[in-house]
Backbone as numpy.savetxt, mean C-alpha at the origin, in Angstrom:
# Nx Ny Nz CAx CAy CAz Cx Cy Cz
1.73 -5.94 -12.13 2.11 -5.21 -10.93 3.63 -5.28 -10.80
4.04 -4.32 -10.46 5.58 -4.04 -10.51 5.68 -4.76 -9.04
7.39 -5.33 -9.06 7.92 -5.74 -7.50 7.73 -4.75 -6.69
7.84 -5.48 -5.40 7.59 -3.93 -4.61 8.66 -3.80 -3.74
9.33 -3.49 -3.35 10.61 -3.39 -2.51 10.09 -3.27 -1.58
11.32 -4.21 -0.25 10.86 -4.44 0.68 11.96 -3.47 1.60
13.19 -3.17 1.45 14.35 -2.61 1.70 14.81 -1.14 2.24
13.62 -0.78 3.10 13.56 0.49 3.82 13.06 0.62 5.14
13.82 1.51 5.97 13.89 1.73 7.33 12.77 2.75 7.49
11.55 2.05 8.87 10.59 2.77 9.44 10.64 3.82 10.92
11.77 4.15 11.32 11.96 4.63 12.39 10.83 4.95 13.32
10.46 4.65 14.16 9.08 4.97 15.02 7.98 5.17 14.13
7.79 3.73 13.06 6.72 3.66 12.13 6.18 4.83 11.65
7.04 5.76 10.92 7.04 6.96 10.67 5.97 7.17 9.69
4.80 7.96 9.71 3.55 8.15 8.66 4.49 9.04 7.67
3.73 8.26 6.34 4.11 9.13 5.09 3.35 9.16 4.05
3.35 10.61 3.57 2.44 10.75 2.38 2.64 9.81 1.29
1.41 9.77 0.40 1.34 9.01 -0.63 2.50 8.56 -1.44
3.24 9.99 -2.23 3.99 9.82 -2.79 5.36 9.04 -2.31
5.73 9.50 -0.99 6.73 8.47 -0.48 6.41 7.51 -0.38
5.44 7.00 0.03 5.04 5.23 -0.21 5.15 5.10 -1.10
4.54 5.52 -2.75 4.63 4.86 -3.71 6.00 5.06 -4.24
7.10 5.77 -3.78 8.47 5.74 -4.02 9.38 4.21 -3.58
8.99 4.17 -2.17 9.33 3.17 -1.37 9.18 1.77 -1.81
8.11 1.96 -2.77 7.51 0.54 -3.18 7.81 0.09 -4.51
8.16 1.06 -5.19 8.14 1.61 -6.93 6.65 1.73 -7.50
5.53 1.71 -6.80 4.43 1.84 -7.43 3.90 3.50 -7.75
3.33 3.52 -9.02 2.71 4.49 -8.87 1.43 5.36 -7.87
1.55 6.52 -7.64 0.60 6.80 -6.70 -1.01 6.54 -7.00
-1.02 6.48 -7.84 -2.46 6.05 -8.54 -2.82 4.96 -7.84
-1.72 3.79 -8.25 -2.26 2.80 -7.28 -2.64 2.46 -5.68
-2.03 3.41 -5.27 -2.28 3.73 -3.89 -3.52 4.27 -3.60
-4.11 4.64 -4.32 -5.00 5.60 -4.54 -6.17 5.07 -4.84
-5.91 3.90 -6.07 -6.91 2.98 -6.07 -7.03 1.93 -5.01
-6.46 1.65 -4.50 -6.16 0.36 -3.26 -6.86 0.71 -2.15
-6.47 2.46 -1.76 -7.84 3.05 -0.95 -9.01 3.35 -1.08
-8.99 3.96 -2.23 -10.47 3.58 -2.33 -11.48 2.41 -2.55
-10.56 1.26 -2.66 -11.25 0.00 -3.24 -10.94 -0.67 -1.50
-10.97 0.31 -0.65 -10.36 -0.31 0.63 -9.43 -1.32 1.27
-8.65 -1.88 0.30 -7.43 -2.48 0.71 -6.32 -2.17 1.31
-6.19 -0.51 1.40 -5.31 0.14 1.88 -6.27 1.17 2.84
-5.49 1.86 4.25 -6.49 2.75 4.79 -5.50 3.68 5.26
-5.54 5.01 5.29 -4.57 5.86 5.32 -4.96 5.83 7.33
-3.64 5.97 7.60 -3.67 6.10 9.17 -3.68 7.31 9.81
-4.03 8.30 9.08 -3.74 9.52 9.36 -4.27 10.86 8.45
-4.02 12.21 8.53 -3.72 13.18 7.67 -3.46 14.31 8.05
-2.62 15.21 6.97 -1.61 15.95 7.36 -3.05 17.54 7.66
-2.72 18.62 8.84 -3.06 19.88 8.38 -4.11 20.10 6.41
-2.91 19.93 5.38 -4.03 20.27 4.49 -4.77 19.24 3.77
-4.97 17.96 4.71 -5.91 16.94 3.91 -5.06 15.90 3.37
-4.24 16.02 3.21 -3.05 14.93 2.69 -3.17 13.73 3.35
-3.03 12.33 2.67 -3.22 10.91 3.33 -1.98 10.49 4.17
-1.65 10.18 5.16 -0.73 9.37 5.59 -0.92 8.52 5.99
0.54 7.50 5.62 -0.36 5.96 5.37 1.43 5.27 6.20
1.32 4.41 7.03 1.94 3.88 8.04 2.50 2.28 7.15
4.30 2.87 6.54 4.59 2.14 5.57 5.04 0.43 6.14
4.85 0.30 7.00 5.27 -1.51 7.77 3.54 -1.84 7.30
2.48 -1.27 7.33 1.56 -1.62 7.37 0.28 -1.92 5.57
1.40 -0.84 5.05 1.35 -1.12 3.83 2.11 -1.67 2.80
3.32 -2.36 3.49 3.62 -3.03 2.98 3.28 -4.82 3.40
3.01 -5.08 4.07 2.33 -6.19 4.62 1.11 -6.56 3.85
-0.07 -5.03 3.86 -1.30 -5.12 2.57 -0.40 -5.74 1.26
0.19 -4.43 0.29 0.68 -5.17 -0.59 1.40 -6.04 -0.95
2.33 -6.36 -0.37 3.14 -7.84 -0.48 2.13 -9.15 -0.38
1.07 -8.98 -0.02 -0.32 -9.88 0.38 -1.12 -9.53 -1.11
-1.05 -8.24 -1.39 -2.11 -8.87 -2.80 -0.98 -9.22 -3.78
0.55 -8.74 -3.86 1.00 -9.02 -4.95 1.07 -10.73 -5.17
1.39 -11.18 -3.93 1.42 -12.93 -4.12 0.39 -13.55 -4.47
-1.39 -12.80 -4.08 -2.17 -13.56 -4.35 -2.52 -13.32 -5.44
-1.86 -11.83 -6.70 -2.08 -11.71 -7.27 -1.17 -12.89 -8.84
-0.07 -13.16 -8.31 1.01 -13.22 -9.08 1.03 -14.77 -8.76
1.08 -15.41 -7.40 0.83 -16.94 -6.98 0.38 -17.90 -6.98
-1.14 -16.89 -6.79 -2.47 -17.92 -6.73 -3.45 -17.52 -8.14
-3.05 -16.27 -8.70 -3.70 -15.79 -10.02 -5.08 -15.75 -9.50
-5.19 -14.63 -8.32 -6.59 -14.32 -7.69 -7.16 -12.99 -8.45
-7.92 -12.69 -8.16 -8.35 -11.70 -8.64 -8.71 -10.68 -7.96
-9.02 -9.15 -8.21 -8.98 -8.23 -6.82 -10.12 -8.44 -6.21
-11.09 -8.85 -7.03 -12.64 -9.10 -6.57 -12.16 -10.05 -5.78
-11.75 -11.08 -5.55 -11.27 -12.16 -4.93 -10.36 -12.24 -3.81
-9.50 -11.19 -4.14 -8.58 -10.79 -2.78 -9.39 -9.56 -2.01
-9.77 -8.56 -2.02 -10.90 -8.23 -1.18 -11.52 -8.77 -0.36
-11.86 -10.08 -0.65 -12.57 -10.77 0.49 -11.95 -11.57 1.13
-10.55 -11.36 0.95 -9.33 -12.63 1.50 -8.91 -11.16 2.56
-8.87 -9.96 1.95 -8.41 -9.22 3.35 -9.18 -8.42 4.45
């Protein structure tokens, strides 16, 4: 798992599509993608044509939480799932 940067301004916890989160974070959108559907992540929103928006203070809190338990404790996702 790539670092994830923590180093960006949420102005009135501004919702943003996928791709800007996974910009924000350096992750690919895939992973975002998998994280929701494996329910670790939950989009807070969506745009007019179906598009996810996902509330980035809140996803970054999720991931900064699996990357440590991933990278710290050498958990596993089956394992962190039930930790969140």
């Amino acid at each position: 798992m790539r670092k994830i940067k923590t180093g960006f301004s949420t102005p009135n916890s501004k919702l943003v599509k996928i791709g800007t989160l996974a910009a924000m974070f350096n992750i690919l959108p895939s992973t975002i993608n998998f994280y929701t559907s494996e329910g670790f992540l939950r989009a807070d929103g969506r745009t007019r044509g179906g598009y996810r928006l996902y509330d980035p203070a809140k996803a970054m809190a999720t991931l900064k939480k699996i990357e440590s338990l991933q990278n710290k404790k050498r958990f596993s996702l089956k394992e962190i799932k039930k930790l969140i």
